[in-house]
C-alpha angles and dihedrals in degrees: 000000000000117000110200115188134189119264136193118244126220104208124227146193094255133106121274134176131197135186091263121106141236096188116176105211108182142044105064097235094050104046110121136095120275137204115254140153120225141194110271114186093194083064103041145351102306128126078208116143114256095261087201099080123068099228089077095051110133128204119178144117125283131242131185109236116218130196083196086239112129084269099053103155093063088065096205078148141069095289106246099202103053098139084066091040098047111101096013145085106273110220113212141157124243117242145097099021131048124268093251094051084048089041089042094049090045100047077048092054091062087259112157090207136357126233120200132208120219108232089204139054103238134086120303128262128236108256106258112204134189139195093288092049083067082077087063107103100167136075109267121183148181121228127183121271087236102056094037089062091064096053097039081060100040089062088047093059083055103265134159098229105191124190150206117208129180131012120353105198109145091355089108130049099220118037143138134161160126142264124193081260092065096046130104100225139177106288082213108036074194121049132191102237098215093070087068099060105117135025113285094012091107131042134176116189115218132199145132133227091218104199123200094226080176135105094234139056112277104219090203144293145182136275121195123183115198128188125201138181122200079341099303121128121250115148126016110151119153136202136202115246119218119235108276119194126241108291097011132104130217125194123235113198119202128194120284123276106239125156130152123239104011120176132147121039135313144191124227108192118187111192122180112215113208150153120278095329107193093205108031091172093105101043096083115067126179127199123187120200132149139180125236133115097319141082131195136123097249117065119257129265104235087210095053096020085221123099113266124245109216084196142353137252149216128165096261094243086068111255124216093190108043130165126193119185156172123229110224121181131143139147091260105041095122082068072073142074120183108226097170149355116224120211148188126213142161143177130218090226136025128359134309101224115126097013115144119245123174115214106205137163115205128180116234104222110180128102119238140150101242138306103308086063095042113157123193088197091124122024104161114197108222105174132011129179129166136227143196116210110243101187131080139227122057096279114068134167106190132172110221097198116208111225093240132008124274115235118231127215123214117260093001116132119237144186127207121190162162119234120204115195089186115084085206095060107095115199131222121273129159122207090204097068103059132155106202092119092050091041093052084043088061089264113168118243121276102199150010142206135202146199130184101310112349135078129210135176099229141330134260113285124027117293115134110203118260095215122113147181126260105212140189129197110245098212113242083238084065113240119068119209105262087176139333091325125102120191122166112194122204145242100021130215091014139174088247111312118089115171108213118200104230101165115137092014099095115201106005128181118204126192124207121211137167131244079267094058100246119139109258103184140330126230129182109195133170086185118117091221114035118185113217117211119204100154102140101041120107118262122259130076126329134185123238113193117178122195124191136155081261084052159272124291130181130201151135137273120196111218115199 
């Protein structure tokens, strides 16, 4: 039985989206939903209404609001035109002061909500409160630069710009639509790619929750899913959607995903088709995943080459010995060996340098169903290996390698996963990855945390972990080139004697280990071919390192 327990968040400058609405209603050329952050007192200091739910809706017309300073239109300052102002959406740009002082001058101002502008291009930031922003009793929200642009110079040309904000449910006649809570995604957004190599290795399910957000029946309507790769075709299928009453929701299920050899990016896009939708805005979704040489359930940053955490966590109680994990299994998980965990950490105050972080790998060893019966009876830890922060400054994205790599078996069930020992040590999470629609379609979990002694398989709300697994193939032949070194063990897979080719090495010394990363044995040679006996361990996968003055070289032996 899942048990699923409240966290503190720790908020950051990355972009963030939520299933509340900026909807532009009038004039004709602006209406369309926008992106937009909000701010959301479950998540930090704010008096704010719950936007969630519809009775807070607001629809109204927008001002700009003016202090009557040179920037006006930051509103730092007692707002001068508040009769204009009083009973409508106040329309700002972020800069110079914080978003409580603007929020505060506004609310004072008789505004009903407050708008901002971004003052950069980039994505927008989650709305960080304070104790004074508990003051704050109405909606304040952050819009693009971009699109606030367009409506800043819509109301100069003289425009009525009317908005939506908040949730739509039953505001519109016709509209369905989707949130990153309805859609099937990859239950990995990286992939390793050697678990693709051959057709039918590799599948990924697809499916939407369509949901009916109008005030009327849907009769039906179509849902199409397309991947693409650098812009290439490689999947478009589409599905009929049953009618779905007003305020309900039905699932379309498409055909699995499964091609061979995938490697590089690619680009899911689910689209619902239907009939005079009024606010077409959510009925586009687009997922990103690729396949390399990492795993991990968020989708890489092609600048890191990490995922990216949209915020941090800690339990709320405060943990000093906190795990946060992936789950990897696949039929074809012993093609793998985990070097490393990477890992993204901060602190609210002071550096991370020198903190303490344990790298481990641990095999899940329960049975269960799916997520929603999830047991923590029998967690096994199979490798461990600790780390010291070297870099300064409270955000910090660090690898913790692991001395050798750590041997995968198929269809067995890991974690892999970053233990902070430092309650004030939040880890990396990101709200715009999120599983629920896999979950509610039986998905397995994706990830797990600990503290202290319990294990869960997420928090309340919807964050999905940012760390991830740093893999390497093991060859079919058994040893993978580790450096200029190329030795080709055989048989293999044998009952116990592996022959392994030494010439030209000189003195080698090879060290056996299990799949749990134990020693198993020790052996100095000068032969050029060495035989390995093994007869008396147990069967399963081992790992062979050789190390020589030409090089070092790891890889696995299969023992029947």
């Amino acid at each position: 039985m899942k048990k699923i327990v409240t966290l503190l968040a720790c908020s950051m400058t990355i972009g963030l989206f939520a299933q509340v609405h900026v909807d532009v209603l009038d004039p004709p050329d602006l209406i369309g939903s926008y992106t937009n952050t909000w701010a959301d007192p479950v998540v930090d200091q704010w008096g704010t209404p719950d936007m969630n739910d519809p009775i807070n809706r607001v629809i109204e017309t927008v001002v700009l609001a003016s202090d009557g300073t040179a920037a006006d239109s930051l509103c730092c300052g007692s707002i001068i035109n508040s009769n204009e102002v009083n009973g409508h959406i106040a329309l700002v740009y972020r800069g110079d002061c914080t978003f409580v002082q603007k929020s505060i001058n506004a609310q004072a101002a008789g505004a009903v909500a407050i708008v901002m502008i971004s003052n950069s291009p980039d994505a927008l930031i989650q709305l960080g409160g304070s104790i004074l922003g508990n003051d704050v009793t109405i909606p304040v929200f952050l819009i693009a630069q971009a699109d606030g642009a367009l409506i800043r110079a819509s109301i100069d040309a003289g425009n009525t710009v009317q908005m939506l904000l908040g949730n739509k449910n039953g505001y519109y006649e016709n509209d369905l639509g989707m949130w990153n809570t309805d859609i099937i995604r990859p239950k990995l957004g990286a992939a390793p790619q050697w678990l693709t190599t051959d057709q039918g290795d590799y599948s990924i399910p697809l499916g939407v929750f369509v949901q009916n957000y109008g005030s009327l029946n849907d009769a039906g309507s179509n849902l199409r899913a397309v991947i693409t790769k650098d812009g290439n075709t490689l999947y478009d299928e589409n599905v009929s959607v049953d009618a779905i009453a007003s305020g309900a929701r039905v699932f379309a299920g498409l055909p699995d995903f499964t091609e061979p050899n995938l490697s590089g990016d690619y680009v899911l896009t689910y689209t619902v088709e239907g009939n005079g939708d009024l606010s077409p805005g959510d009925n586009t979704y687009e997922v990103l995943f690729s396949f390399g040489d990492k795993a991990a359930p968020v989708p890489l940053n092609p600048t890191t080459g990490a995922p990216s955490p949209t915020l941090s966590i800690q339990p709320a109680a405060g943990s000093t010995d906190f795990e946060s994990c992936i789950v990897l299994q696949d039929p074809h998980a012993s093609r793998l060996g985990v070097n490393g965990v990477h890992f993204y950490g901060t602190k609210n105050e002071g550096s991370m340098f020198d903190e303490f972080v344990f790298g481990r790998v641990y095999r899940w060893d329960d049975t269960f169903a799916d997520f929603n019966t999830a047991t923590f009876e029998s967690i096994v830890q199979v490798a461990q290996v600790e780390y010291f922060i070297p870099d300064t400054g409270r955000f910090v994205q660090a690898f913790i390698p692991f001395p050798d790599p750590i041997v995968l078996q198929d269809n067995v069930r890991y974690l892999v996963c970053a233990n902070v020992l430092n309650s004030e040590i939040f880890i990396g999470a990101n709200d715009n990855v999120v599983f629920n629609a896999n979950y509610d379609n039986g998905g397995q979990p994706v990830q797990a945390y600990r503290f202290e002694t319990t294990w869960i398989p997420e928090f309340t709300g919807a964050q999905t972990t940012t760390v991830a697994a740093s893999t390497v193939q093991l060859s079919g032949i058994g040893i993978e080139e580790r450096a200029i070194v190329e030795v080709s063990p055989y048989p293999n897979p044998t009952t116990g004697i592996f022959k392994l080719p030494l010439k030209g090495l000189g003195t080698s010394v090879i060290t056996i280990r299990d799949a749990a990363g134990r020693m198993v044995s020790t052996h100095k040679t000068a032969d050029e071919l060495y035989t390995l006996d093994l007869r008396g361990e147990d069967a399963g996968v081992y790992v062979v390192e050789i190390q020589s003055a030409k090089g070092r070289t790891v890889g696995r032996l299969v023992l029947e």
